[in-house]
N, C-alpha and C positions, 0 to 999 in steps of 0.2 A: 352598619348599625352604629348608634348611638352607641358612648361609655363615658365615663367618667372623662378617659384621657384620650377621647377621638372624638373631636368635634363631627355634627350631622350633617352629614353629604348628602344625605336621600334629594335626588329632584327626579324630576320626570321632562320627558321629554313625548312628541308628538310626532309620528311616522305612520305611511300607509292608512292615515285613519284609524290608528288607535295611541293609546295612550301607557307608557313605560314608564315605571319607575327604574332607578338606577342610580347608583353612588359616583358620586362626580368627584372625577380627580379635578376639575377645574377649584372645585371649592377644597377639596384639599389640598391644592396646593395655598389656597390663600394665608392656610393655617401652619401649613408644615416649609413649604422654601416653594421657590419657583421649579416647575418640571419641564420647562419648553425642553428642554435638549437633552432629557430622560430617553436614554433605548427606548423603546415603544415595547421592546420584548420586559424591562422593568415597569412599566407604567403597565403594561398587564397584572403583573407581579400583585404593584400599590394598588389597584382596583382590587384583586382577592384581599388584599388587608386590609383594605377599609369594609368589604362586606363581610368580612369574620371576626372584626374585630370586638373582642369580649373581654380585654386586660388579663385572662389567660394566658388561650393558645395564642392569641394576635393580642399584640399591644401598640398603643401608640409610638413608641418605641418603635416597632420595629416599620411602622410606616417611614418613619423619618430618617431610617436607615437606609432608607432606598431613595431618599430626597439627597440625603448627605451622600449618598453613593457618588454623584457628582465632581466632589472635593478632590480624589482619587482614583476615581473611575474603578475599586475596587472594595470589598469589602471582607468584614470577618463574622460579620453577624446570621445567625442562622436563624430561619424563619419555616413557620410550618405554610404550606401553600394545600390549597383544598381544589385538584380540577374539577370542572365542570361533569367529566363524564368518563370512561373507563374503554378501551377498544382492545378485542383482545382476537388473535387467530387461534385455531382447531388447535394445534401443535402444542403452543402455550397455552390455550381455551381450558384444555381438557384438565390436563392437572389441578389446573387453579379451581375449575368444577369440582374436581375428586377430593381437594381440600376442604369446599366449602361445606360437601356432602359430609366429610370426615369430622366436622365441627359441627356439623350439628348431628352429629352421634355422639361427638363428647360431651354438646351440652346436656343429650338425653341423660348420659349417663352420670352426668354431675346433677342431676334433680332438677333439670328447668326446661322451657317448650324449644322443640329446635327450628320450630320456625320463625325464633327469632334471631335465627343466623338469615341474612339477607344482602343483598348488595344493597348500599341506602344511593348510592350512585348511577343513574342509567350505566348499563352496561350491555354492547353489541358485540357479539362473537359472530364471525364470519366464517363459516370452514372453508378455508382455501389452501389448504398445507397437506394436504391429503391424495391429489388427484399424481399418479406417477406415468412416467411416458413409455406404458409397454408396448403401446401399439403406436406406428407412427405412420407420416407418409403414403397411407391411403385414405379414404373420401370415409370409412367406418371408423377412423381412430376413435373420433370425439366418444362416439357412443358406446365403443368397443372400453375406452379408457373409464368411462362413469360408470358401466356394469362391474367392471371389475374394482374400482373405486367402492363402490356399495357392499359390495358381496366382502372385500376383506374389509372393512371397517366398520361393518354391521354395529358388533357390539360399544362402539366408542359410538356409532352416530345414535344408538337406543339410549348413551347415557346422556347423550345431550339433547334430544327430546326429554326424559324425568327432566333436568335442569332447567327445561322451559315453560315448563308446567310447573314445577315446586317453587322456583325463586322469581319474587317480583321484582319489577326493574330490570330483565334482563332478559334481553331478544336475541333469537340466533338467527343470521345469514344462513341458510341451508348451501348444502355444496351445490358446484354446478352454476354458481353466480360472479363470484369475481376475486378479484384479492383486495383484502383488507382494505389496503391504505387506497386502494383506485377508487373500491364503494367507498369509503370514506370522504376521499375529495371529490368524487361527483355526485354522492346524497347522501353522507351521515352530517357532512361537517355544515355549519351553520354561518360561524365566523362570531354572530352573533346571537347566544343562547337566550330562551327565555325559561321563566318558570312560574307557578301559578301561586301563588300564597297570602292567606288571608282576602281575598277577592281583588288581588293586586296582580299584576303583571312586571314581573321584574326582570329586565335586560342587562346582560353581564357580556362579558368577551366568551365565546369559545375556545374551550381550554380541556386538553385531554393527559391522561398518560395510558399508555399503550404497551401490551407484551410483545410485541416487535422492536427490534430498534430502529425500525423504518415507519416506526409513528409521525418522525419527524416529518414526513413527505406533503404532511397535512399543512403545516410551514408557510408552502407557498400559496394558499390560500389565505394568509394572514391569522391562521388560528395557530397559538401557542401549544404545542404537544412536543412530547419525547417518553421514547422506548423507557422501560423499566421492566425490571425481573417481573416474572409473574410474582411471586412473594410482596411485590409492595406494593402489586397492583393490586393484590387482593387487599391489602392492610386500603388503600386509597377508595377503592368500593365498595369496604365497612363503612368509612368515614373517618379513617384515619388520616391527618393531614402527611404531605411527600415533605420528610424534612428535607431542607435545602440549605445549604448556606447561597447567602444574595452574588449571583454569578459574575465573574468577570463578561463581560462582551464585546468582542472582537468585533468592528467594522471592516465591513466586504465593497469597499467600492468598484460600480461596475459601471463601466464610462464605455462609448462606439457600440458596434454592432456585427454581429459573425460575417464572415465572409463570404461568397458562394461556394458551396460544397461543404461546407459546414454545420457542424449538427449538435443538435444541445445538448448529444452523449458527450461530444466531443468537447465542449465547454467544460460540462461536470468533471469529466477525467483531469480537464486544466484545474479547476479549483480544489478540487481533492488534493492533486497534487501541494498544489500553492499551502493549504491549510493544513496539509502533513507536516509538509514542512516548518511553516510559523508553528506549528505547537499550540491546538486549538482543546486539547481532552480536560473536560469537563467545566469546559467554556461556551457560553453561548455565541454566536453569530449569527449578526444581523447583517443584511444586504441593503445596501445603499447608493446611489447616485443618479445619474439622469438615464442611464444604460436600461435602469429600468422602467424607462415612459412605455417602450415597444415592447417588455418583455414578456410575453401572453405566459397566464399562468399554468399552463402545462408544460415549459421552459421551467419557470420558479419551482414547480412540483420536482421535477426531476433534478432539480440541483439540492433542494431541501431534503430530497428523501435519499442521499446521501452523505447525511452528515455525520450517522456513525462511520462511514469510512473517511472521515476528515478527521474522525475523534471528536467532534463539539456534541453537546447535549442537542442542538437546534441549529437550526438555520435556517432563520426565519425574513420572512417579506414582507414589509408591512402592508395594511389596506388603500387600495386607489383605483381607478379607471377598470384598471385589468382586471380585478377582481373582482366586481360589476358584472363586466363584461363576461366572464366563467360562471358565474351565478345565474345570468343570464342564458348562456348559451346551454344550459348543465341540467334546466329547469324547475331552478329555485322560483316561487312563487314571489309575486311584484312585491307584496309584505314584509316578505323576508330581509327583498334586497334593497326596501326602503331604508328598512328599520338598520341594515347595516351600514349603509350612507352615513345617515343622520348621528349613528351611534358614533361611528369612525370620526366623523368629524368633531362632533360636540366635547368628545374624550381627548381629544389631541391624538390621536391613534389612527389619524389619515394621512399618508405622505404626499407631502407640498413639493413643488420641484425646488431643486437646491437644498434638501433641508439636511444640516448634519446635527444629528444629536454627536456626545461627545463619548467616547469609546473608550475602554482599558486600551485596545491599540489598533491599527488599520493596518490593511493592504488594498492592493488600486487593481483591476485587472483591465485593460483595455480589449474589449471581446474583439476588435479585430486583429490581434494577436495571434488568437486560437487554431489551432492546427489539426489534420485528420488524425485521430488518436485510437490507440488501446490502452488497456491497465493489463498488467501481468508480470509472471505467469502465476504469479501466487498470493499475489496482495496489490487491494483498487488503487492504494496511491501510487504505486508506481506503474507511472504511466510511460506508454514507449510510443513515438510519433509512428505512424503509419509509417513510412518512409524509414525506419529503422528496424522494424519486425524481422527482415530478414539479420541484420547483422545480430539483433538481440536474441534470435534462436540460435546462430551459428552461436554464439558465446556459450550457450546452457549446453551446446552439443560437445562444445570443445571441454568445457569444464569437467562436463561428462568421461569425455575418453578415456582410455584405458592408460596408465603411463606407461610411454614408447619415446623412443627419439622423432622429436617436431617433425619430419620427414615424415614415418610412417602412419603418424598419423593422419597427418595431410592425405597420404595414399589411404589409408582405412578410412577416412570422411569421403573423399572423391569415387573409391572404386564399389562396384556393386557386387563384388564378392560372396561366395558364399549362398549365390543363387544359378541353378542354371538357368541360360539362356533358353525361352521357351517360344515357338511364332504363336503359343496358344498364347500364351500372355498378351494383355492387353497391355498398348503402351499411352500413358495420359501427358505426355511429353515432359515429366518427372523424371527422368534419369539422370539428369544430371546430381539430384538430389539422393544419388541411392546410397544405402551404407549397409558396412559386411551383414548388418543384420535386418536391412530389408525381408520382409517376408510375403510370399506370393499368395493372394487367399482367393477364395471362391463363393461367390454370390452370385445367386439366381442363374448361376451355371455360364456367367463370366468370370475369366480370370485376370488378376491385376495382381500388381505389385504395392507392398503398402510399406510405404518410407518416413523414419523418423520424421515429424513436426507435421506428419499427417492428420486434419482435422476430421476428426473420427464422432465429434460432434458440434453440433451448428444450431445453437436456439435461439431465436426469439423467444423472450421470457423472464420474466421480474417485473414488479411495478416502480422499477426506475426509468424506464421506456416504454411498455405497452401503454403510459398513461398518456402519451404525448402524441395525437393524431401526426405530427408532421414526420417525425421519425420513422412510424410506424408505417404512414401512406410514401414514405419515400423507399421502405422496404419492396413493397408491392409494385411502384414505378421501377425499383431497379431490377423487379424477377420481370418485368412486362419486356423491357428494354433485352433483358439478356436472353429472352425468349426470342424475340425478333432478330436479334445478331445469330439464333445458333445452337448459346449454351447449355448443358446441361450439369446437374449436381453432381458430383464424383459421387461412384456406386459404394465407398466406404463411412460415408457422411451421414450419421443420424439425423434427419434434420426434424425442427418440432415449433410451432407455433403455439403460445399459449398467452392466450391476450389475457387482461387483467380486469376485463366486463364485459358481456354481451353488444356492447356500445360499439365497440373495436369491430366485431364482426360486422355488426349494421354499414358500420363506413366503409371499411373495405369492401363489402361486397355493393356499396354504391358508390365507390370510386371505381366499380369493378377490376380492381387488382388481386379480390382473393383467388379469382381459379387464376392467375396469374403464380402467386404463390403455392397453390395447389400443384400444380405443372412441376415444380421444383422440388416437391415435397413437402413441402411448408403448411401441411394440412394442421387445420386444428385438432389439438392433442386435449384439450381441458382448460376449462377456466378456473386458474389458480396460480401457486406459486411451482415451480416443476424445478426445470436444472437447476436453477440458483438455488436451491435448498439440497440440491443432493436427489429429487426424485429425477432423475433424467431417465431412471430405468436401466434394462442390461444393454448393452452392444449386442449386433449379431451377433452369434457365436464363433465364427469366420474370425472376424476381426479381434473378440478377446482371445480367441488361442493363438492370433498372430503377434498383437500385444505381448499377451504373456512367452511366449517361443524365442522371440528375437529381443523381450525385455525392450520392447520400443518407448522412445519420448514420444507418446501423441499429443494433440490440442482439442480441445474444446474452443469455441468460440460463442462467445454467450452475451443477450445485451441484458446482464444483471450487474446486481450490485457486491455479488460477494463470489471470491477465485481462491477462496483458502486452499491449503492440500488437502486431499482427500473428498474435500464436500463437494465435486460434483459429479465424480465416476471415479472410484478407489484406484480405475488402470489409467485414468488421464493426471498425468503428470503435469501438464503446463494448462495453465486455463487463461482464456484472455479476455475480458472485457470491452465491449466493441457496440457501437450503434447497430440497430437493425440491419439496413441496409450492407453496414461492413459484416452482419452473420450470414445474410444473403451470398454477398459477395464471395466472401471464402470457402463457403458451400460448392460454390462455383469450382474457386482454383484449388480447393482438398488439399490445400497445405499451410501451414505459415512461414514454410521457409519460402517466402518469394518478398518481392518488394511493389507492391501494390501501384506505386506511383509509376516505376519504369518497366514491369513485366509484366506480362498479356495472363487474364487469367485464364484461356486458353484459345482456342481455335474456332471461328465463326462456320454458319453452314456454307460459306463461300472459301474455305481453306484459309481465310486469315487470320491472323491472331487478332482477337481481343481484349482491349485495355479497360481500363474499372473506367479512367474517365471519357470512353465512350457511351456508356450506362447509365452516366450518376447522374438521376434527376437533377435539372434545376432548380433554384428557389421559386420561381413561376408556376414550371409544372407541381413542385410542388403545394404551393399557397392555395393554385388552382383546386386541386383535390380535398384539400380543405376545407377549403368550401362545401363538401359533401357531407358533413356532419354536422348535423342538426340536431335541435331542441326535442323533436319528439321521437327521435332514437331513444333519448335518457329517458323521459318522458313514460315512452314504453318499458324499457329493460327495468325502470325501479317502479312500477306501477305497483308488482305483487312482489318485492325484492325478499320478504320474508318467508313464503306462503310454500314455496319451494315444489319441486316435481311432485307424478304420485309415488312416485318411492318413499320417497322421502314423509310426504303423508301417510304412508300405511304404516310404516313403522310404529306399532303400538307400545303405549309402556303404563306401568303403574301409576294412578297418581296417589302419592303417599308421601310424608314430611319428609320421611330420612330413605335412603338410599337400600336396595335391598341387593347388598354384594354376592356376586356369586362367587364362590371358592374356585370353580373349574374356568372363571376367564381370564385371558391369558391377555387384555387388552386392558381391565380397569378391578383395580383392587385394592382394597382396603390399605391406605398409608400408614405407617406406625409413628408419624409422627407425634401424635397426642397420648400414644398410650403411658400409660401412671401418670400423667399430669394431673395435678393438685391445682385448689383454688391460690395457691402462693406459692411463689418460687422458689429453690433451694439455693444456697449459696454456690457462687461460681467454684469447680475446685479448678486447682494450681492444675496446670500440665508437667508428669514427671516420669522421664527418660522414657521419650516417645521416639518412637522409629520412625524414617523420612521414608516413605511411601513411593514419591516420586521426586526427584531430582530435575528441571526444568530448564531449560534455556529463554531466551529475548522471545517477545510477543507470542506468548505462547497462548490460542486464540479460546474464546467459551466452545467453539468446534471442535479442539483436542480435546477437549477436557467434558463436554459434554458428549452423548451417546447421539450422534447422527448421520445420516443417512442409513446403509445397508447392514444387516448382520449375516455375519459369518457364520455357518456352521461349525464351524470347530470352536469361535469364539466362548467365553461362559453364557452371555446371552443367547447363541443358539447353543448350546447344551441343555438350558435350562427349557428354552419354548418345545428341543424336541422332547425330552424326559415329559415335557407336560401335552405330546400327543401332537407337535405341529411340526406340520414337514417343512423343509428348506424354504420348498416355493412358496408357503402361504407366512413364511415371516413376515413379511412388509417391512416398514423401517422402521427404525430408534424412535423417530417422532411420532409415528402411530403409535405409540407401544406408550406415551409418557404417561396414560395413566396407571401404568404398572410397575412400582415402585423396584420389584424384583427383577425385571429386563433392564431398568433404566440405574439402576448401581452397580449392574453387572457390566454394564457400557461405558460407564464411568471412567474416562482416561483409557480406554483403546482403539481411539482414533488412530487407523493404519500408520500414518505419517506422525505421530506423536514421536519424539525422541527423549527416553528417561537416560539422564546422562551417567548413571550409576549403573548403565550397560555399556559396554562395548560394541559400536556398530550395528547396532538391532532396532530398526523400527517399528511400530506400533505398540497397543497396552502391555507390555511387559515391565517388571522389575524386577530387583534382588532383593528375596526374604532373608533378610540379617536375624538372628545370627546362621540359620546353615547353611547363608548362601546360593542357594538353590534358584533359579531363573526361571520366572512362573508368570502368568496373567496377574496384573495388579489385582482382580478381582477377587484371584484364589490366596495373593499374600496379606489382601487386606483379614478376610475372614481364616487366615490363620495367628494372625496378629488378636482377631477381636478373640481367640479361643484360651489366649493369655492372658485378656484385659489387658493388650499393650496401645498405648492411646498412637495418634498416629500425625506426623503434619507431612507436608509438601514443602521442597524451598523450590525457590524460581529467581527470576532474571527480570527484568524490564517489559512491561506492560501487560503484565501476567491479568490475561480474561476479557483478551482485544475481539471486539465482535458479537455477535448477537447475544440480545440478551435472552442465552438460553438460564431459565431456572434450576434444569436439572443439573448443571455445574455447577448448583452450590447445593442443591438438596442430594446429590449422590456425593458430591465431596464428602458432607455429614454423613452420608448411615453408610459409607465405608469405614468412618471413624478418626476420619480427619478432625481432629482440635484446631488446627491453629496452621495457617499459610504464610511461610515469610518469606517477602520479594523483593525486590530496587522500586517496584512502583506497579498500579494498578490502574488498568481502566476503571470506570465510576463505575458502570450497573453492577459488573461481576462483585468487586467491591463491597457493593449495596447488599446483594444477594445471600454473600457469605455469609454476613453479619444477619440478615431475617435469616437463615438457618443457624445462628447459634455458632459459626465457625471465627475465630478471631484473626481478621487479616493484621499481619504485622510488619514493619519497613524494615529492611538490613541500613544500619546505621551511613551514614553521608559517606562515603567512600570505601566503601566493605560493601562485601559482595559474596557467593557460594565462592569465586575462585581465590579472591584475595583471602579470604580465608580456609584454603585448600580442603574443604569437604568434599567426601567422596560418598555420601549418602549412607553410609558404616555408622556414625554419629547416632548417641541419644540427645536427645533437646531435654531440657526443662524451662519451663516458662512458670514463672514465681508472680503475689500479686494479682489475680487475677478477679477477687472479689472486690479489689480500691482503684479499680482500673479507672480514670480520667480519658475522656474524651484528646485524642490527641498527645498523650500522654507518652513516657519511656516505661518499656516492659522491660524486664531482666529475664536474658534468656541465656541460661548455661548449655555449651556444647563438649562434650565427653564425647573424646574418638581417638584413634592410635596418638594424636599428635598431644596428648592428654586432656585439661583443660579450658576452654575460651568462653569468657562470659562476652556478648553484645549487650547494648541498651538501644532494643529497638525500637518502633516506634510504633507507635499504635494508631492504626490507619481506622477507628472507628470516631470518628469526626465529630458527631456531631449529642448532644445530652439523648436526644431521641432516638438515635441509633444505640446509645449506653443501653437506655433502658431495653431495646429490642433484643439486645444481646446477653443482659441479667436474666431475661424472660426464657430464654433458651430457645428466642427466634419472637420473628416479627407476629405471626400469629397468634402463639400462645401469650403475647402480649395483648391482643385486642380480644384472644377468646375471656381473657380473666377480666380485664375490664369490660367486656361486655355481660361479664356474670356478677 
């Protein structure tokens, strides 16, 4: 738009036979400086601010911020950005639903209509976080897994039907369809958005924020998005703009071309790596160079949709050939991918070959570099070359040992002690691998021996891979190949398939590799998100009480995007990250202690050993199969993509403004967020002589600290669902549960592997209630604490809220009674999140730290100030503990004036409920 101090860009342009208007950075720049060598990810940025600009929220100003970006290749200027449209999964979906439903019960009860709470933003929820792997490796999984899907999620799937009916602008993906980010890059995403107004047609860039942090993955289709807490997704599909200060952006030069035997898992593991390293958090990156003339964008996808394991906001691709070419092949209509052509180019937002805009800073990767890779055992950047798997498990196993003289232990790793000798036992020519606490189990009425680095689970799964037909069909060429040598899957091996859209099945079963994979186990389990989230389901029972009996290290092998501790099976201790084909593979040889490159993963049906690379599809055979997926697979699978089974249809609900909670479920209930909120906000009070909660260490992930995957029975969360009538078996997980405020703060920091360093060697949610000392569930000292009105913070360490942007690690941090977080440094979303609930992230001053300042979690805190708080500012924080007084001047990690306000408001919502009253 036109203003005073934004000259008018409006022009139109001509594609596909019709006619778009659209704000041209060509004509802005004639006004504001030249943009040739503007990031493309900024020059999206400038197009949102010349179409919102109103000398408000956008000023000319801050257009020319981003022109001046140039000078320095950095900035300090914060800007509100408005996306296009809002993407959210079931897991995160639901809350943010229960929120919206919760608000417009508050506006009832503030005297005004509640149907004018709304998303003003399209808004597509996909349920794909839901489906868990209890059945696996027969031909009825799929449909065995969706009944049982249905039957426990009943109540969350009835609240999101009301939601599809009561709010306009907002569609749900029914379950049983795909995962988020895969329906998104094969039919949500546009590239290039339109909208209707005034009898005009106006084209914009496609531009999202997402309640995943693998929103990113949309990237590699040239559309600009990134993960965000549910909290600010919701403020974004009011119409609140995403403050942002204007991003540093790291240049990703990609020069040559993968090797043979190489795989684009195996690429992303390189650049994760690389980008861990350079220091990329809460920095964009852009991919650049001639590397990517050939790079098909289901490569670009799957290196984008790993960019919160890089730490960057994005990483992003810009528009050219390949992207076309996926639009194309994906069954975007000619109009679409006219209009994206023409758009791409007219905007400057098409890459030319050789073009380097100019970058806060670079790195080069030459893809024929890249080597057979995993990530592990417990974080994606650290990557371990195929070819070292085995010496990097002996380390975790040595590390492990008990302390003995180097000798005996040597003899305790080598000998298989502690089992007898049995001819019933089956031998998988693993013995040399056994140790004193090998343990012998029994399945389907064979017996084996099951030896530490035993992969006790094998998925395909995540849409970091199943989006990528080459990966995926080089799965199925490698189960076809090891089927003709001989091999079968080791009888300890969960193995599970779980593509990321009906599309995937289409091609494999017309490349016919799926009964190939069938044969191995590889049966479809569900389309959705599964092990990488923590639903992989139980182990045989065989195998947990062998686990638990001899305390084994087993492995998961999984081709996802996240290996944190505990989130993928509470008993799998090492998780690794790995291409399809290498979950295949290991399936195969049921260990990770072997070395892939020079040991046979076992025995052919001719007695001879067999090696991986007798198996490993070519690039040929693979390209070949590729060719087997086609335009009217998508075609089909998104034809009714909304419309969903009859299950899913019969599900009947009310239609009615506001939500009618029921008191007895145990799945979605009434949030106490909004209760006694006023049309005006009260003044911040001061924090005084609060007790530290939890004591924290380095990277401590939104997974510890949010409530996910499985609940315990003894935990508070299962204490609480069974006193409320529900048995062990029918808990489901943390993430089904997020719309029940009362499971999900009870889960709040008892993540198994959590370590509260004001314990003594004790892992998971525990802590010490000071003052009686007493060693209890954080759950039960928080709510002894609130029975005193003793306020409450957290200290931590270095990158305190690394990983997904789960919500309920800052909405359970809040109604445990957490005031105030103080760390060395913060991932962004967690960051973001704290501050829309009201909680004050704060910095330990530049060289001070919990230990240089010897706290032992004993300490009251007070934090002074807290109503003249400045953006970026020093807070005064007094510590009182045996060693007497210590004031710091910390720092106030809320950044930005918009966030100030978010935080006066006593959270991001109750800031958009009162301005929107």
């Amino acid at each position: 738009m036109s203003t005073d101090k934004t000259p008018n860009t409006l022009s139109t342009l001509e594609a596909g036979g019709s006619t778009y208007h659209y704000y041209s950075l060509p004509k802005a720049a004639e006004a504001f400086g030249d943009i040739q060598r503007l990031p493309f990810t900024l020059k999206v940025l400038m197009e949102n601010q010349l179409r919102y600009a109103d000398d408000e929220s956008v000023s000319g100003d801050d257009i020319q911020a981003l022109v001046d970006w140039q000078k320095d290749a950095r900035s300090t200027r914060e800007i509100g950005y408005r996306p296009a449209r809002v993407l959210m999964q079931d897991f995160t979906g639901v809350p943010g639903v229960v929120d919206l439903a919760s608000m417009r019960d508050a506006v009832e009860r503030l005297g005004d209509d509640p149907a004018r709470i709304n998303p003003l933003s399209p808004v597509d929820l996909v349920i794909d976080h839901s489906v868990m792997v209890d059945h696996f490796g027969d031909p009825s999984a799929f449909k065995d897994n969706v009944a049982i899907e249905m039957e426990r999620n009943h109540e969350r799937y009835e609240f999101l039907r009301w939601g599809q009916q009561a709010f306009d602008n907002f569609r749900v993906v029914p379950p049983g369809t795909g995962i988020c980010h895969q329906v998104n890059l094969e039919y949500l995403g546009k590239t290039v958005w339109t909208k209707e107004e005034d009898g005009k047609t106006f084209a914009y860039p496609d531009t999202l924020v997402g309640t995943d942090s693998h929103t990113t993955m949309i990237n590699g289709l040239g559309i600009l998005g990134w993960g965000v807490g549910g909290i600010e997704a919701e403020a974004a599909m009011l119409g609140q703009p995403v403050s942002m200060l204007i991003p540093e952006v790291i240049g990703f030069k990609i020069t040559g071309k993968l090797r043979e035997g190489i795989t684009a898992t195996d690429l992303v593991l390189t650049v994760t790596q690389m980008l861990r390293k350079k220091g990329v958090v809460g920095k964009f990156v852009e991919f650049y160079g001639d590397g990517l003339k050939d790079m098909p964008v289901a490569d670009r996808a799957t290196i984008a949709n790993m960019a919160p394991e890089y730490g960057a906001t994005c990483g992003f691709f810009p528009v050219d050939d390949q992207t076309l070419d996926y639009m194309r092949l994906t069954g975007r209509d000619d109009a679409q991918i006219a209009l994206v052509e023409a758009y791409a180019k007219e905007q400057g937002l098409w890459r030319e070959p050789g073009h380097e805009p100019i970058y806060t800073d670079t790195l080069a990767l030459d893809m024929g570099d890249v080597e057979a890779s995993l990530a592990g055992p417990k974080r994606p950047q650290d990557r371990v070359a195929l070819s070292d798997m085995k010496a990097t498990f002996e380390k975790l196993m040595k590390d492990d040992a008990p302390d003995a003289p180097e000798e005996e232990q040597e003899k305790w790793q080598s000998e298989g002690g502690g089992q007898p000798k049995s001819e019933a036992v089956t031998d998988y020519g693993h013995g040399h691998y056994e140790h004193n606490d090998s343990q012998v189990c029994e399945i389907d009425g064979e017996k084996f021996k099951l030896h530490p680095g035993a992969v006790v689970i094998a998925a395909i799964t995540s849409c970091t891979n199943t989006s990528n037909p080459s990966v995926m069909l080089a799965a199925g060429l490698l189960a076809r190949k090891a089927i003709e040598k001989g091999l079968t899957t080791k009888p300890w091996v969960k193995t599970s398939l779980a593509p990321g859209s009906k599309v995937v099945t289409d091609y494999l079963a017309a490349g016919g590799v799926q009964d190939d994979l069938n044969a191995l186990g590889f049966n479809l389990v569900g389309y959705g998100c599964t092990t990488c989230i923590g639903n992989s389901g139980p182990l045989p029972e065989a195998i947990e009480k062998a686990v638990n009996d001899g305390d084994l290290t087993v492995a998961s092998v999984l081709s996802g995007n996240r290996n944190f501790e505990g989130r993928v099976h509470p008993l799998v201790k090492t998780n690794w990250l790995a291409s399809p084909p290498l979950v295949v593979a290991y399936a195969l040889a049921g260990n990770v202690r072997l070395d892939l490159t020079q040991e046979p993963l076992g025995k052919g049906k001719d007695g001879e050993p067999v090696y991986l690379k007798d198996i490993w599809p070519s690039q040929a055979e693979i390209a070949e199969a590729v060719e087997q997926v086609k335009t009217d697979m998508f075609r089909k699978e998104y034809a009714e993509v909304f419309d969903g089974d009859e299950t899913w249809k019969s599900i009947k609900v009310p239609e009615s403004k506001v939500y009618a909670w029921s008191k007895d479920s145990t799945y979605i209930q009434h949030p106490p967020f909004f209760e006694g909120m006023g049309k005006e906000p009260e003044p911040v009070e001061d924090v005084k002589n609060a007790r530290v909660l939890a004591m924290l260490g380095d990277s401590v992930t939104t997974d510890h600290i949010s409530p996910a995957g499985s609940i315990k029975p003894d935990s508070p969360a299962g204490r609480y669902l069974q006193e409320h009538g529900v048995e062990p078996k029918d808990f489901n997980s943390y993430g089904s549960r997020r719309g029940n405020h009362e499971v999900m703060m009870r889960g709040t920091f008892a993540n198994v592997r959590i370590r509260n360093e004001m314990l003594d060697d004790v892992e998971g949610g525990y802590t010490r209630h000071v003052p009686s000392g007493e060693q209890m569930a954080i759950y039960d000292a928080a709510m002894k604490y609130a029975e005193d009105d003793t306020p409450l913070v957290v200290v931590a360490g270095k990158e305190y809220g690394t990983g997904s942007s789960r919500d309920w690690a800052a909405k359970g941090t809040r109604l445990l009674g957490v005031r105030a977080v103080i760390a060395e440094s913060y991932e962004r979303i967690h960051r973001s999140n704290l501050i829309g609930m009201g909680v004050l992230p704060l910095q330990f001053p530049e060289g001070e730290d919990r230990k240089s300042l010897g706290l032992t979690g004993d300490e009251t805190f007070s934090i002074e100030g807290l109503n003249e708080l400045e953006p970026g500012g020093s807070v005064k924080v007094t510590v009182k503990g045996d060693k007497g007084e210590q004031t710091l001047e910390a720092r106030c990690r809320i950044d930005t004036a918009n966030e100030m306000a978010y935080y006066r408001h006593g959270g991001i919502l109750h800031y958009v409920l009162r301005n929107m009253l």
